[in-house]
N, C-alpha and C positions, 0 to 999 in steps of 0.2 A: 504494500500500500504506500501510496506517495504521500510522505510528512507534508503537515500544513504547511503556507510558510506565515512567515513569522514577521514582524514591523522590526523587532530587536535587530535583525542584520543588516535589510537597506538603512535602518538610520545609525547606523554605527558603522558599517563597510563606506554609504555612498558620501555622507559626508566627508570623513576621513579622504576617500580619493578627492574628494571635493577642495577639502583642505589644503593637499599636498601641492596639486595642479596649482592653486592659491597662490601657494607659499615658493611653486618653484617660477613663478609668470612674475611673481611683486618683487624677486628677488634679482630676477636677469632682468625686470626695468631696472629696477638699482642699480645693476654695473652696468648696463647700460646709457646710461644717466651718468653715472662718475668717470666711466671713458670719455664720455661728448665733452663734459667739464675737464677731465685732466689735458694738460698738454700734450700729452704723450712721451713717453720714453721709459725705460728702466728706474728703480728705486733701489735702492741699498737695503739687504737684508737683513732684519736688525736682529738675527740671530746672531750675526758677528761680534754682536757686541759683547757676549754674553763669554766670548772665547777669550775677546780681548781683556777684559775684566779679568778673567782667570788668570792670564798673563802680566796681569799687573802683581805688583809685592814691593816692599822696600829693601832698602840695605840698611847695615847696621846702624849707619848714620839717621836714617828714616828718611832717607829721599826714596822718590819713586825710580823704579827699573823695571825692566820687560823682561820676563822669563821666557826660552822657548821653548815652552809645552809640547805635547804632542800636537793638540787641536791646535795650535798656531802655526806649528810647522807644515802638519797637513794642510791648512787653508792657505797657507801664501806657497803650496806647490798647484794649488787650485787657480789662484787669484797672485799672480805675480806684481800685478799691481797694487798690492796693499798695503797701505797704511792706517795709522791712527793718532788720535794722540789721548792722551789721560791726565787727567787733572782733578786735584782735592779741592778740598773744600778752603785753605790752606793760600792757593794760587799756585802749590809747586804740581808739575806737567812732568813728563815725559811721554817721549815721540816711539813711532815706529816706522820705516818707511819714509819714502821722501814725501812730505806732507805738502800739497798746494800751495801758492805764495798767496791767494785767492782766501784761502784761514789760518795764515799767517795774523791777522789782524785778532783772531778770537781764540788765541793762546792767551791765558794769563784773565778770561772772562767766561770761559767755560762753565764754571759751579752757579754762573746765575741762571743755567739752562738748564732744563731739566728734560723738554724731548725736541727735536723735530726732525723733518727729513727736507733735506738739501739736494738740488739733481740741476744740472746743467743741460742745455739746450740743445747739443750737440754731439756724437757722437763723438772721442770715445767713449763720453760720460764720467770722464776724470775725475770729475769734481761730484759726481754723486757722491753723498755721504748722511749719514746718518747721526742723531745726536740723541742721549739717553745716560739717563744716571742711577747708580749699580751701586747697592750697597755687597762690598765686599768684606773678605775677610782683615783687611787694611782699612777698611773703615767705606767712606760716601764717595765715588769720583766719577766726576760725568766725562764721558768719553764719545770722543768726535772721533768716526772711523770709516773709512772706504775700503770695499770687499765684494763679496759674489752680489751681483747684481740682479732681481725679480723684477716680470714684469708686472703691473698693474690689473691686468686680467687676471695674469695668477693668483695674486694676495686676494681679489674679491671674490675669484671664485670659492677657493678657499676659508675665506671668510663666512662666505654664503653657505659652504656645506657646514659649516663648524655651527651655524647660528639655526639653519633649518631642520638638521637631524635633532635636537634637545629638543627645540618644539613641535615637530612632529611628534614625537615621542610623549610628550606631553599631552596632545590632543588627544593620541591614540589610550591613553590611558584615564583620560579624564572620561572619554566616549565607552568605553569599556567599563568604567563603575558605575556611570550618572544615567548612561544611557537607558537600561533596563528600567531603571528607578523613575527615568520620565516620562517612559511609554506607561509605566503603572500606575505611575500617578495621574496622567494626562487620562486614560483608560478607565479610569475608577468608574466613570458614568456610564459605558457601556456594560462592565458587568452588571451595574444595577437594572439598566435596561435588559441584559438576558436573562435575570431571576425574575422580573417580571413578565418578560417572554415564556418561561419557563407555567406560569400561573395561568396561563391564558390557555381553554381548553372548549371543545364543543358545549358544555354546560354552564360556561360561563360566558358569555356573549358578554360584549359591551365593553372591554376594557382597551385600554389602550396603552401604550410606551409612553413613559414620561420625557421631554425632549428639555426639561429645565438641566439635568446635570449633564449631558453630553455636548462634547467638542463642537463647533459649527457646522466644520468639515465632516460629521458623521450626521446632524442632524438632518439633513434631507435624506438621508436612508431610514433613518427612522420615522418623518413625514411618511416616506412612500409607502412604511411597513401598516402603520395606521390608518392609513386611506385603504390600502389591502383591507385589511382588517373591517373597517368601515363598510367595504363594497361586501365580504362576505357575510355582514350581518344582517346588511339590506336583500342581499339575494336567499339568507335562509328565512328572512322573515317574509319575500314575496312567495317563496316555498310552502312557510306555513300556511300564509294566509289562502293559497292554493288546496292545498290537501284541507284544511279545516274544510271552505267551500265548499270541495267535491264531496267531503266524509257527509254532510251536511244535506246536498242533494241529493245523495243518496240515498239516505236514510228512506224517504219517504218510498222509491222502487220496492228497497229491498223488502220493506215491512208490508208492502201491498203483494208481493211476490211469494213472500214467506204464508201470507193470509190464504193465498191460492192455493199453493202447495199443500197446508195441512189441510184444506178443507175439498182436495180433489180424490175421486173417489178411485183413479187410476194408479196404480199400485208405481207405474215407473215414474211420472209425477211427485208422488210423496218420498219415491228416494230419493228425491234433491232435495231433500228438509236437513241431512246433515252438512250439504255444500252450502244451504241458503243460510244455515245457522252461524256456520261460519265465514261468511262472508257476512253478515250482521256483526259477528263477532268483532273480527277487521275493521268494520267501516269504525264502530265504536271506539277500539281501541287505537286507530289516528283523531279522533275527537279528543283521547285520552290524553296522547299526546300531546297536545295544542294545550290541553286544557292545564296540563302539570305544569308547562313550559311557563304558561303565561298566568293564568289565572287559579293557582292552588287552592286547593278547600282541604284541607288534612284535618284527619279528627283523631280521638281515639280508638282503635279499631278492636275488633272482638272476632279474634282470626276461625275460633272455635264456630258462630254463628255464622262466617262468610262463607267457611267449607258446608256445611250442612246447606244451608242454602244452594250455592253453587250446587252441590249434588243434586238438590231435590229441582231445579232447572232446567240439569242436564239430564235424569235418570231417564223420561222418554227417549230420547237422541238414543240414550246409551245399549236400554234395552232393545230399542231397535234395531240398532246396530249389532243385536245378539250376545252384546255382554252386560255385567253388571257392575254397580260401583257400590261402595262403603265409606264410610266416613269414621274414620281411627284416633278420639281428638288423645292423646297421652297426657300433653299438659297446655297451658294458655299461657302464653305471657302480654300482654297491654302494651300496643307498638300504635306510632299513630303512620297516618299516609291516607291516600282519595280509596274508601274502600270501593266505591265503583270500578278503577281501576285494577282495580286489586281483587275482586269478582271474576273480570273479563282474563284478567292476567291466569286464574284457577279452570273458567270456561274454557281454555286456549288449549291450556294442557291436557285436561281430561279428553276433549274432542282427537287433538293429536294422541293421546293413549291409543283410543278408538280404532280411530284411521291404522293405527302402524300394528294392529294385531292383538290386541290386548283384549283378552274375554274377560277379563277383572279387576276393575280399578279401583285402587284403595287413593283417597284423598286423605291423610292425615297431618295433623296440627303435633306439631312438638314445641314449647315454649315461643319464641319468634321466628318459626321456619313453619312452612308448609309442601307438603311434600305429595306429588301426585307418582304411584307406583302402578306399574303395570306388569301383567307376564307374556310380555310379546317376544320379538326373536331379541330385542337389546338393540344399543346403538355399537359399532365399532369403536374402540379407543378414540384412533385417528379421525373420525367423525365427529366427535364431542364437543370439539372446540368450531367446528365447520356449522354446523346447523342453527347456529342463529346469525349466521349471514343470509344477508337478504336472498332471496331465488336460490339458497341452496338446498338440492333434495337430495337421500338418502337414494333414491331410486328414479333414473332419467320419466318415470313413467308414471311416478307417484302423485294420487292427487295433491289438489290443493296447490297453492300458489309458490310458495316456499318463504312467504312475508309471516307466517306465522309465531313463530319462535322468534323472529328476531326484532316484530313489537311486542315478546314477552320480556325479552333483556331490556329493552329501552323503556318499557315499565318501571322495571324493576331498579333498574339503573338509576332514573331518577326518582326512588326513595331509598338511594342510599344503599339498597341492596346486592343481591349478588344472587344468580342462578347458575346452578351446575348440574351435572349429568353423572350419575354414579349407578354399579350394578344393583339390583334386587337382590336379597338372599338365597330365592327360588329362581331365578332367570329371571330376565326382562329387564326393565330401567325404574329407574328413577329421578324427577326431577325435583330437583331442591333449590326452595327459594329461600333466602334468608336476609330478614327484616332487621331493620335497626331496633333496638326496644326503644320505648319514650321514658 
């Protein structure tokens, strides 16, 4: 399966590249910028200074003298041209090399200088030279020295890799703790928005996304999810208001149909008295619906009198149908819910016992469950969970509509209930309905 992705990475990767491109564009206008400004030519390396300084030391006297170290000897086998000169704090100098006659004038004024760099106009560039004061082991001497020559592009580029790798490094690391922590923080209002998304379900119609604590940038998503939402409320309420109507006009056929039925005297005629019942049944129980939905009437119910009833309703149908029924109350418990509904939801069952083979139906009441048993062939496992979908039948050939079972769950469903399917002791099925108590 392909990982989500995730905000954490474009805003910690694209930045970052974002950064770098930044920082290497602002930094080559810089040297680009101080090449157009410098005059151009070589500078003095003011590493040399740091050789020369080593090579300074006194005699016993405390005048200054020039040792030749290794790194000095190395460097003027480099730089044949080198010189310098060193100077205390003091006024006393000493040379190295043949020094310019050009700063000849700035022996003996050295110590009031503390850095600069000097470069002449022309090639061979003789006169570059560098100026910089060294605290040595001899004490403070600022030293005026010409040696290995850089150019300008080098020092800045140089410069520029020295100054952009710290702070890259820095952004990459600021982006790597802060970043996680701002997506979450920033984020906070959409999780609130999916636990509320989360709460929103076919029984509860009406709600919608709160758009106060989310980002702006995510608010029109959540506009769009609420207008969604809006339109499915509007299309199940032109729904209802559909099925209510038809349940409605019907009513009157069926009850003039059914009047016919039982009172014709043709024997195949009055076999449609258990199709017509339950198709009475039907129309009622989308009335039931409509009527849970919108306009509730719950009372306290008395599950032991609604099975006896129910029985004594259906025992013509049943007997008909050539079996018989029972009513087994065990015990009562006080549950409230629309006992009309809850009548039609017992009618449903018993009639489907009927229909699927059952010569014996027991209705009984056990504290807040009712329970219609029959000894037919049974339902398959694999079945159990399939048959209260809408049009689904047991048998491609079976009557009946295949809506029956599955307005007994949506009954049931909205009082809170729960209907299941389990074996009989003797064969056959049972269906159990079970009521919230009050």
């Amino acid at each position: 399966m392909k990982a989500r992705p995730s905000l954490k990475r474009p805003l910690i990767v694209y930045p970052l590249v974002v950064q770098f491109i930044t920082l290497l564009v602002a930094f080559a206008i810089l040297i680009a910028v101080a090449i157009r400004i410098d005059a151009g030519g070589p500078y003095s390396d003011e590493q040399i200074i740091e050789i020369f300084a080593g090579a300074t030391s006194r005699d016993e006297a405390g005048q200054l003298i020039v040792s030749m170290t290794p790194e000095l000897n190395e460097l003027r086998e480099t730089s044949p041209d080198l010189w310098f000169v060193a100077e205390d704090d003091d006024g006393q100098s000493v040379t190295f090399g043949p020094v310019p006659d050009h700063f000849e004038s700035l022996i003996g004024r050295l110590s009031d200088i503390s850095y600069g760099q000097l470069r002449d106009r022309a090639e061979p560039y003789n006169l570059a030279a560098v100026i910089r004061r060294e605290t040595t082991a001899i004490g403070a001497v600022t030293i005026l020295g010409h040696g290995a020559l850089s150019e300008l592009n080098f020092l800045l580029i140089f410069a520029t890799n020295t100054i952009i790798l710290p702070i890259f490094l820095m952004l990459t690391l600021m982006s790597v703790l802060f970043t996680p922590w701002i997506v979450k923080r920033s984020l906070a209002g959409v999780d609130r928005i999916a636990r509320e998304a989360e709460s929103i379900d076919a029984e509860r119609r009406g709600r919608r996304l709160s758009e106060t604590h989310v980002p702006i940038e995510i608010a029109p998503l959540v506009r769009a999810v609420n207008e969604a939402l809006r339109r499915l409320d509007e299309g199940h309420e032109r729904q209802g208001r559909f099925i209510a109507s038809a349940s409605h006009e019907l009513r009157t056929p069926i009850a003039v149909l059914s009047s016919k039925v039982y009172a014709s005297e043709i024997e195949a005629i009055r076999a449609l008295a258990p199709d017509v019942q339950r198709l009475a049944t039907m129309t009622e129980q989308l009335l039931d619906l409509q009527r849970l939905d919108n306009n509730r009437n719950d009372a306290v119910l008395d599950l032991a009198a609604i099975a006896r009833r129910v029985a004594g309703d259906m025992a013509p149908l049943v007997i008909a149908g050539g079996s018989s029924i029972e009513v087994d109350v065990l015990s009562s418990e006080a549950c409230t819910g629309d006992e009309a509904a809850l009548e039609r939801v017992l009618m449903n069952l018993v009639q489907n016992a009927v229909e699927h083979g059952g010569t014996h139906i027991i209705v009984r009441v056990v504290g807040a469950v009712l329970e219609v048993e029959d000894d037919g062939p049974g339902i398959p496992i694999q079945e159990r969970d399939r048959v209260f979908e809408p049009f689904h039948r047991l048998q491609p050939r079976a009557t009946g509509s295949g809506l029956g079972l599955n307005l007994v769950k949506e009954v049931v469903v909205r009082h809170r209930g729960e209907v299941t399917i389990c074996d009989a002791a003797g064969g056959g099925t049972i269906f159990r309905v079970e009521l919230g108590s009050s």
